[in-house]
C-alpha positions as CSV (number, residue, x, y, z in Angstrom):
1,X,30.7,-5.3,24.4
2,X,30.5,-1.2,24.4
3,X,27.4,-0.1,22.7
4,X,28.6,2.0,19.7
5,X,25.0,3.0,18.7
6,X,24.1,6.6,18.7
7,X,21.6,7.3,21.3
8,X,21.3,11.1,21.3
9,X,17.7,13.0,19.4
10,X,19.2,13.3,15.9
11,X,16.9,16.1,14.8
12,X,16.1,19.3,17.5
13,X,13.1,19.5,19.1
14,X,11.5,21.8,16.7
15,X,12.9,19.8,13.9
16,X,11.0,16.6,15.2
17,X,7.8,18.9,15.5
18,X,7.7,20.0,11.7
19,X,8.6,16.3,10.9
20,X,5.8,15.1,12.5
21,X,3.4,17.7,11.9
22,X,4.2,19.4,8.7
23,X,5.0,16.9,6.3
24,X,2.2,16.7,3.6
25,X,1.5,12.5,4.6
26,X,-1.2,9.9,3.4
27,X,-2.1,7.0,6.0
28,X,-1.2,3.4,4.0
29,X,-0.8,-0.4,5.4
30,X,2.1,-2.3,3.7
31,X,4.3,-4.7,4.8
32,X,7.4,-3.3,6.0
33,X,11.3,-5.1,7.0
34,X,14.0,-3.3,8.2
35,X,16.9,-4.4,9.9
36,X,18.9,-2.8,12.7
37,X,22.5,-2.3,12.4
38,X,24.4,-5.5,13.5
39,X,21.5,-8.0,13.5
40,X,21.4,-10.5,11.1
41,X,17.7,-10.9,11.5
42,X,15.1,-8.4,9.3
43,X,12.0,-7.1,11.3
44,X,8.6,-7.4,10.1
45,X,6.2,-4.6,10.6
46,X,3.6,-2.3,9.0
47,X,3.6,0.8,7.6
48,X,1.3,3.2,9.2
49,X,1.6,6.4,7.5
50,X,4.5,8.1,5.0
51,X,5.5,11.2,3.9
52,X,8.0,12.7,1.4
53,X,10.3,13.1,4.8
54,X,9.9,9.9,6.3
55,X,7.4,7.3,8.0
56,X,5.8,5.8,10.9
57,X,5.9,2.0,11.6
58,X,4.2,-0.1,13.9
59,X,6.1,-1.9,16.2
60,X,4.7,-4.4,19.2
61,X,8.3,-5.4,19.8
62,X,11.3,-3.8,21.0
63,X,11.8,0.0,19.9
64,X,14.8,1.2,18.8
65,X,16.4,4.1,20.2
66,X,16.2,7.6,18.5
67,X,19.5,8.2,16.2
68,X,19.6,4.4,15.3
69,X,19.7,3.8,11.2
70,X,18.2,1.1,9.4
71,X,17.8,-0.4,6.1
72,X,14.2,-1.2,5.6
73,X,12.4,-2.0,1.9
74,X,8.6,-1.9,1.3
75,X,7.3,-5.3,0.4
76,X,4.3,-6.4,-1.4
77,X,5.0,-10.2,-1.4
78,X,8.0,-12.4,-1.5
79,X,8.4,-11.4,-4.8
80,X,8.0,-8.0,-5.1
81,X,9.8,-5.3,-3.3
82,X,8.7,-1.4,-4.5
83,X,11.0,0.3,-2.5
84,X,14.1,0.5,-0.2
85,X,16.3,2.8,1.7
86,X,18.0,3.5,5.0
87,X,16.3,5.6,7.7
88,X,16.9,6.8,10.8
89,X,14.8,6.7,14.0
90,X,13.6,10.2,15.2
91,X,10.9,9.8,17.3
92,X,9.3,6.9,19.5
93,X,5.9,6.8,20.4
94,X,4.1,4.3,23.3
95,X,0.8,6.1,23.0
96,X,-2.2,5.7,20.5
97,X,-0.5,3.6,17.9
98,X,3.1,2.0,19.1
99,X,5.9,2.7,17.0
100,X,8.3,5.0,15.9
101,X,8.8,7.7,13.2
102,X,11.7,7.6,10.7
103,X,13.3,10.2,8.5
104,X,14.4,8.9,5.4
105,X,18.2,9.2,5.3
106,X,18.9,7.2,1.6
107,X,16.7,6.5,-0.8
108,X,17.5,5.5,-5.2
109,X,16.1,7.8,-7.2
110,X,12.9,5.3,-8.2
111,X,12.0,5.3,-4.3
112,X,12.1,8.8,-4.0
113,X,9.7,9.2,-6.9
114,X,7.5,6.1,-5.9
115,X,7.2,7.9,-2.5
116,X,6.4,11.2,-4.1
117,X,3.7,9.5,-6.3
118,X,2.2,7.6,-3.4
119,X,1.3,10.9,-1.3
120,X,0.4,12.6,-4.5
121,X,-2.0,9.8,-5.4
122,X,-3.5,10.5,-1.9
123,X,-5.2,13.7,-2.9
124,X,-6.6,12.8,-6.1
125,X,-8.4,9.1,-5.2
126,X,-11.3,8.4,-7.6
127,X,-14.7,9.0,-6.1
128,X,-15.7,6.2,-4.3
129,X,-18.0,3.9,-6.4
130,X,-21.3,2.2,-4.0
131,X,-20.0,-1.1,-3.3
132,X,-22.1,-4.8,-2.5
133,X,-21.2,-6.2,0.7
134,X,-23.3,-9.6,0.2
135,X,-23.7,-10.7,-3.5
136,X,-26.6,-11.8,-3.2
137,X,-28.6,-8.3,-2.4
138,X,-26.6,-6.6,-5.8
139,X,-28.9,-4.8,-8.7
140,X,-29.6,-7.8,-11.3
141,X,-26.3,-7.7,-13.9
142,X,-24.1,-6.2,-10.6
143,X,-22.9,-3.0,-9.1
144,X,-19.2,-1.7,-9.0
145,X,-17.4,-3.8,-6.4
146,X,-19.7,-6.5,-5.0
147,X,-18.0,-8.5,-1.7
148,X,-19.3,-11.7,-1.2
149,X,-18.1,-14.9,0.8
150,X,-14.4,-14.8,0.2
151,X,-14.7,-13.2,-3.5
152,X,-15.1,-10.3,-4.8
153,X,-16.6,-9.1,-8.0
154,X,-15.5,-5.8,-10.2
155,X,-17.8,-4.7,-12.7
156,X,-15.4,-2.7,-15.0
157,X,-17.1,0.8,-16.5
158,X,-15.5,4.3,-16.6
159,X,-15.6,5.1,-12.7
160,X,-13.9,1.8,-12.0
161,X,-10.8,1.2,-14.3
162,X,-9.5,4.6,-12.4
163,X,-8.8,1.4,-9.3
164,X,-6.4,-0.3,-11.8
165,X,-4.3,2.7,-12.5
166,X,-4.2,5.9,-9.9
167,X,-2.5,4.2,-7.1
168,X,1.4,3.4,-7.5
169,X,1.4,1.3,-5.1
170,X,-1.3,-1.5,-6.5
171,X,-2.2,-1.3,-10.0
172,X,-2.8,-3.2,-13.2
173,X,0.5,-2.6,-14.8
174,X,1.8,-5.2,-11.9
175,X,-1.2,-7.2,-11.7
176,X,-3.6,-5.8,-9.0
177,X,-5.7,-3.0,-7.8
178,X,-6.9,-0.4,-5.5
179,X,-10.8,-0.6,-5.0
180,X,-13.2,0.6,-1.8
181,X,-14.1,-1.7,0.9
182,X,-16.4,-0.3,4.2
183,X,-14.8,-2.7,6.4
184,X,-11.6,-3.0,8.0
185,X,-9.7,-5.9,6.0
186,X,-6.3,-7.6,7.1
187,X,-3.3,-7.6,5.5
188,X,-2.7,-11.1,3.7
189,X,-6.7,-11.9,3.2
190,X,-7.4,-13.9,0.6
191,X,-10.4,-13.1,-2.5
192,X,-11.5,-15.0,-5.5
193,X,-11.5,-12.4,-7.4
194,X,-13.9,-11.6,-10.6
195,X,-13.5,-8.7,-13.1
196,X,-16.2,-8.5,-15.3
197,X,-17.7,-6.0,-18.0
198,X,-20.6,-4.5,-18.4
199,X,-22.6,-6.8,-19.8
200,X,-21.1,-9.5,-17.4
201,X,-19.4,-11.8,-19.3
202,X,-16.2,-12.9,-17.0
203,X,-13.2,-11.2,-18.3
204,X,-10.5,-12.6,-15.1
205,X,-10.8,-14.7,-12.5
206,X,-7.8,-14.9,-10.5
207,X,-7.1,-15.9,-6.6
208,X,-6.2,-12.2,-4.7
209,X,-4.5,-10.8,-1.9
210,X,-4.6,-8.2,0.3
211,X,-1.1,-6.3,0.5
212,X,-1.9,-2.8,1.0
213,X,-4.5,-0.4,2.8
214,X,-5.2,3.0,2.2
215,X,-8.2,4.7,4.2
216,X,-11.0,2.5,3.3
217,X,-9.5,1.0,0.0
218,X,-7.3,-2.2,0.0
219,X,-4.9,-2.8,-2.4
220,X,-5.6,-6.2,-4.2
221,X,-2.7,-8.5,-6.0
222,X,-4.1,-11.1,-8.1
223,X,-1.2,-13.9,-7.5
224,X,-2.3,-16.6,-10.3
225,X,-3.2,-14.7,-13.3
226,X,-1.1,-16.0,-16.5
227,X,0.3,-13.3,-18.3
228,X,-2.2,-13.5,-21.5
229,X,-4.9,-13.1,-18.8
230,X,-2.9,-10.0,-17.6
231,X,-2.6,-8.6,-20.8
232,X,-5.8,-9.0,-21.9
233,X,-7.0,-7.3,-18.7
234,X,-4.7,-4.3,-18.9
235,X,-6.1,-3.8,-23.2
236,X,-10.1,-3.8,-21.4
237,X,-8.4,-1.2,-18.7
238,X,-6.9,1.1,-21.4
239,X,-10.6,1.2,-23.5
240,X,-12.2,2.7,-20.2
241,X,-9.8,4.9,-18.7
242,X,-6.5,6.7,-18.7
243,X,-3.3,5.4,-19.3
244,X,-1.5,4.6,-16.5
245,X,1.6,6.8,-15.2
246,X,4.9,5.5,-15.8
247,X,6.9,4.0,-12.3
């Protein structure tokens, strides 16, 4: 069967150069599936870094060839999908970090502004509140963001309701959050997680999951909350911080 796929550089050598180089880019860990053109089959990967031109992706399988075009969308679970499009491969890479960089080739007008929003977001983190790696050693009434064994515990105050709202990727308007962490955490851990206010007193506790990284902060989805449990945690968000931006 002839091979109709288009194996010659799309882009010119200097074109693949300011790609690469010049694109303003933020590094972020999501789950990625694309699907090459006549396979049934959808690839799983990461995301490794994106810009408002394209992406990188991980890849420990086969690599496609530069000029091929995919469909790919950005997935945060089964059940929620924040983006999608069609890209085409314009660079491969087998050292450092094995994948291949994509120009984006389609994308709907919400993708194009999620992706806008997501390397905007990358300049303008909140500062980084201390954060509790055992619970046990945390100040009496608890600091911030407190890890324990398997849980973790959010004190909300001022400096951290900013982690339910500045990152479009993970926030509280779709159930989760962007907080620190000083250690390198997989994709698809599991948290109990407790968000508590000042005084204490237990405001959610929900079972979380790990479905994005950015630098040192991992993006958290709480995957059991009921919605009155939602909506009562978005109304304590709103009394400490600013509103969040709309999609």
């Amino acid at each position: 069967m002839p091979d109709d796929r288009v194996t010659r550089p799309a882009l010119t050598t200097d074109e693949v150069r300011a790609f690469v180089e010049r694109a303003p880019r933020c590094k972020v860990r999501i789950h990625v599936l694309y699907q090459p053109p006549g396979v049934n089959d959808t690839v799983d990967t990461q995301l490794v870094d994106l810009s408002r031109s394209g992406m990188f992706l991980a890849s420990r399988g086969t690599l496609l060839e530069v000029g091929v075009t995919v469909e790919f969308q950005f997935s945060l679970d089964e059940e929620l999908v924040v983006m999608k499009g069609t890209a085409e491969v314009v660079r491969v890479a087998l050292e450092g970090e094995r994948g291949m960089g994509l120009r984006f080739v389609e994308l709907d007008a919400d993708s194009r502004k999620l992706v806008d929003r997501i390397v905007d977001a990358n300049s303008r983190e909140p500062a980084p509140v201390p954060v509790e790696q055992d619970a046990r050693r945390a100040p009496p009434g608890g600091r911030a963001v407190e890890y324990g064994h398997g849980t973790v515990r959010i004190t909300l105050s001022a400096a951290t309701a900013a982690y339910f709202t500045y990152n479009p990727l993970m926030h509280v308007g779709i159930g989760g959050c962007f907080i620190p962490a000083e250690a390198d955490v997989p994709l698809g851990t599991g948290y109990q997680l407790d968000i508590v206010d000042a005084s204490g007193r237990l405001v959610v506790r929900s079972k979380g999951r790990v479905v994005a990284k950015q630098e040192r902060r991992i993006g958290i989805r709480l995957v059991d909350i009921d919605r009155d449990s939602l909506l009562r945690l978005r109304a304590e968000i709103a009394k400490l911080g600013p509103a969040l931006a709309a999609p």
